[in-house]
N, C-alpha and C positions, 0 to 999 in steps of 0.2 A: 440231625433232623433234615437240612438242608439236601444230604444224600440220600436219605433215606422216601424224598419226596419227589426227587428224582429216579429213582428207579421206580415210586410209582409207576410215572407218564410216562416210564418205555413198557412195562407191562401194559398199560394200557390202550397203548398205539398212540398211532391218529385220531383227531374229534370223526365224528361218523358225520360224513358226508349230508346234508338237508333233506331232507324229506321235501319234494315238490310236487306240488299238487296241479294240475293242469284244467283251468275251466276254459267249457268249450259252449258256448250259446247258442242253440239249433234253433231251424222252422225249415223243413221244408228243404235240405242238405243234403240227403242221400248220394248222391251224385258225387258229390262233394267229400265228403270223408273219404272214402279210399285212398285220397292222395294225401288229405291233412293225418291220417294215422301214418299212412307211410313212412313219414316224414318225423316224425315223435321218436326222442331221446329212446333209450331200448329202458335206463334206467330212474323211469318213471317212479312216483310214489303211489297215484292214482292218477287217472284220468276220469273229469266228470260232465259228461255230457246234458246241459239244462235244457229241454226240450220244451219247447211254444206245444205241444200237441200238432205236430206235424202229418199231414195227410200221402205222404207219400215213400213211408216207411223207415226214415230216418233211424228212429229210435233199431228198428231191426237189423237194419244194417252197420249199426255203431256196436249190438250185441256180438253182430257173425267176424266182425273185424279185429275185435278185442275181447277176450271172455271176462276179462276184468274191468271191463269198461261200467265206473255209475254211472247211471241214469236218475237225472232230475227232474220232475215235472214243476213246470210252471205255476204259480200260484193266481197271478195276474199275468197282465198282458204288457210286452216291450222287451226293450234289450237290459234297460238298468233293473229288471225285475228278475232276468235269469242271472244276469249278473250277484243281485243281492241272494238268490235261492243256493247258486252255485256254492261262494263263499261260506253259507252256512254248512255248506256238505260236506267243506273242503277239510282234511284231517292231516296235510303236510305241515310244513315248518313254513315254505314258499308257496304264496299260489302266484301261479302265471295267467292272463285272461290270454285268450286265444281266439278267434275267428274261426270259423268255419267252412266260410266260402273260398279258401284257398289263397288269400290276399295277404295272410300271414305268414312266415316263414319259419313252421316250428323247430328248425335247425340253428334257429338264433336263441333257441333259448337258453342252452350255456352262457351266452354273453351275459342275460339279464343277472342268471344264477350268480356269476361271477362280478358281478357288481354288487350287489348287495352280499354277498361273504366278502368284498373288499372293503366296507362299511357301510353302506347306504342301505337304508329303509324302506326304499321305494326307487326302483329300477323304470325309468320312462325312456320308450321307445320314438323314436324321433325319425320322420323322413328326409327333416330337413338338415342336418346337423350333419357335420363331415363325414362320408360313409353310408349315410343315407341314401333313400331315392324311392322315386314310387314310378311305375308303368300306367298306374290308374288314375289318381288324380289330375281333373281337369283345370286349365288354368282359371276358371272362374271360382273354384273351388281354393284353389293354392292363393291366388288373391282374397278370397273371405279369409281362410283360415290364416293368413299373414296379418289380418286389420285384428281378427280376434284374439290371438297373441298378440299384438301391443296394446289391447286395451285389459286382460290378463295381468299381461305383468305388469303394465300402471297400478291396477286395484291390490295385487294382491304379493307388490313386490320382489315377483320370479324373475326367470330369465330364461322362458321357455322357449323352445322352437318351432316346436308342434302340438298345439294347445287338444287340437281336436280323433289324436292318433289313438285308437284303441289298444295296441300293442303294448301291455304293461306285464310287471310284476312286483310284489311286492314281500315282507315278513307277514308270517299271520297274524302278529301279535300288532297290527296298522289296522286292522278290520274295526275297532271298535272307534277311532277317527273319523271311518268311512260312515257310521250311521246312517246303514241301508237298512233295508224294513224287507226285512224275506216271511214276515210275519203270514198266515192262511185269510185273505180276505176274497172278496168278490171276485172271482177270476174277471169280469167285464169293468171292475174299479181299476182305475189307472193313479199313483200316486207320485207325489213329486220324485222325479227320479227313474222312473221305471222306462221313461223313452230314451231316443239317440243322446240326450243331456248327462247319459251316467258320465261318457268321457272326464266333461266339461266340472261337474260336480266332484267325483273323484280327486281329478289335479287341482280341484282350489281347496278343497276340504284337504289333503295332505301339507297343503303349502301353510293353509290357518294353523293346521296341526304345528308346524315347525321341523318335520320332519327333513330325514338328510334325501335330497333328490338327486338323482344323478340320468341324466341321460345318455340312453343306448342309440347307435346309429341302429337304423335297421330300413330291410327294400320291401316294399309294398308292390304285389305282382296284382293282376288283372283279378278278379273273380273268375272261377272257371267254369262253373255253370247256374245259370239264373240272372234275378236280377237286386242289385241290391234295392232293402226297401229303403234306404236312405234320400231325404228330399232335401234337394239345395238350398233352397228359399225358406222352406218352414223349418227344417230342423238348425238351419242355421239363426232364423230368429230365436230358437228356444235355447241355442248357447248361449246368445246375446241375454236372454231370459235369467238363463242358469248362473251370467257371470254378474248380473245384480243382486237378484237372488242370496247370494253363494255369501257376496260382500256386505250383506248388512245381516244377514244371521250369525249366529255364534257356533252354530255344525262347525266340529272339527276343532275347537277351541277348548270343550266343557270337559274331555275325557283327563284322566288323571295316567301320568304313561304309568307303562309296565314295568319299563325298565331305563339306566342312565343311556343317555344317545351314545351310541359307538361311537368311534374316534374317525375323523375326516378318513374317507376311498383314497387312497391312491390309483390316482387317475391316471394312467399309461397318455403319450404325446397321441394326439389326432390325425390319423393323417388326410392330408389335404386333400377335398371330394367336394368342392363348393356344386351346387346349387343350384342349376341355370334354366329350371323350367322340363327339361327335358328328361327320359327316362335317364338314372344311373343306372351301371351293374353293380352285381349284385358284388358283393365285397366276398371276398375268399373266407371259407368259416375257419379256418386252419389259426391257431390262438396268436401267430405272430400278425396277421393279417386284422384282427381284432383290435378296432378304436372306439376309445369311451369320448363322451364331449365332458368339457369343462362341467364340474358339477350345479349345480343349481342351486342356489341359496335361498330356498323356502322361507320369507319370512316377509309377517304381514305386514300391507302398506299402513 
């Protein structure tokens, strides 16, 4: 029997490699895509563009670049509302969220993939963490986002590094933790969630979940053209919003899992890249070159 069960699994090879699904959140981009396709795995599963209704041809330009490229139109208005429409679209094994404006690096997406098939649930992308580094963030920004990670991981018992980095990926089978609403309402209704707060809501709604987290270093480059609509003052008040919020609901709590947690990542050693305010470079993508940070232990305070 025993042999007989073994020559199954050489007939049948290898598991087949994840299906990843790549969401990408437009307004207004055109300019921009050129370089972010460029830059995309060859072995995609889809790529799907959730589109604000963009006035400057966006959506046409992401058709001429990719013939396989979805197209999602927005329901409502924000970033956490293409976000929630994207993932309903998404039909991989992995979705990855991705940027648009250029500031993401989607030649790091193998690391995230390669973290979650090393165990992990939920692949978080970190600027700050060894390997890391950003050319864009200001230091009035890296000081907020430093107060709001330690007030993060007080509530919610992490051990985050960068609370507020859009750079993610996760299983699909984590989407129903996330209870996003991509549901058809008023395109001018705005619901909890649908602005710059996805970040902030996503990483504590994983962390209530219990899920395995594990952080990716990853570099944050400049926007290449435009400007972002992100506001320093008010979108950082609505994390502040997001991280009470977040801590007295039960989101991310109530779902019954899918399946038993895989077994602790094996976490490859760090290499040393501290931190010091200033641009890093970018880290070699070559897999020996490749450091994961200390895992993160998701569980609520």
């Amino acid at each position: 029997m025993r042999r007989h069960r073994l020559d199954e699994d050489v007939r049948r090879g290898p598991a087949p490699s994840p299906r990843v699904s790549v969401v990408i959140p437009t307004w207004n981009e055109a300019r921009n895509l050129p370089h972010v396709f460029a830059l995309l795995p060859d072995d995609l599963h889809e790529v799907i563009v959730v589109d604000g209704r963009s006035v400057d041809g966006t959506v046409e330009v992401a058709r001429a670049l990719r013939s396989d490229v979805q197209i999602v139109l927005q329901n409502r208005k924000g970033k956490g509302n293409a976000m929630a429409c994207g993932f309903a679209a998404a039909t991989g094994d992995i979705i990855v969220m991705l940027d648009a404006d250029g500031s993401a690096d989607p030649r790091e997406i193998p690391r995230f993939v390669d973290v979650l098939l090393a165990g992990a649930d939920f692949a978080k992308g970190s600027r700050f963490t060894n390997g890391g580094g950003s050319a864009d963030i200001t230091r009035t920004r890296a000081w907020g986002n430093r107060w709001l990670n330690r007030t993060a991981n007080l509530l919610f018992g992490t051990r985050y590094t960068d609370l507020c980095y859009g750079y993610n990926a996760f299983w699909t089978h984590c989407t129903p933790w996330l209870r996003l609403d991509a549901t058809e309402r008023s395109s001018s209704e705005r619901l909890w969630g649908d602005g710059f707060e996805i970040e902030t809501i996503i990483n504590t709604r994983v962390a209530k979940a219990k899920l395995r987290i594990v952080e990716v270093p990853s570099f944050e480059f400049e926007r290449i053209h435009g400007q972002s609509n992100l506001n320093t003052w008010r979108d950082g008040f609505r994390v502040v919003r997001a991280l009470v919020v977040e801590r007295v609901n039960r989101v991310g709590t109530d779902v019954e899992p899918r399946r038993q947690p895989l077994p602790p990542a094996e976490v490859p050693e760090a290499v040393p890249a501290p931190w010091d305010g200033e641009s890093i470079p970018m880290p070699a993508a070559s897999a020996a070159a490749i450091s994961l940070a200390a895992p993160v232990q998701a569980q609520s305070a």
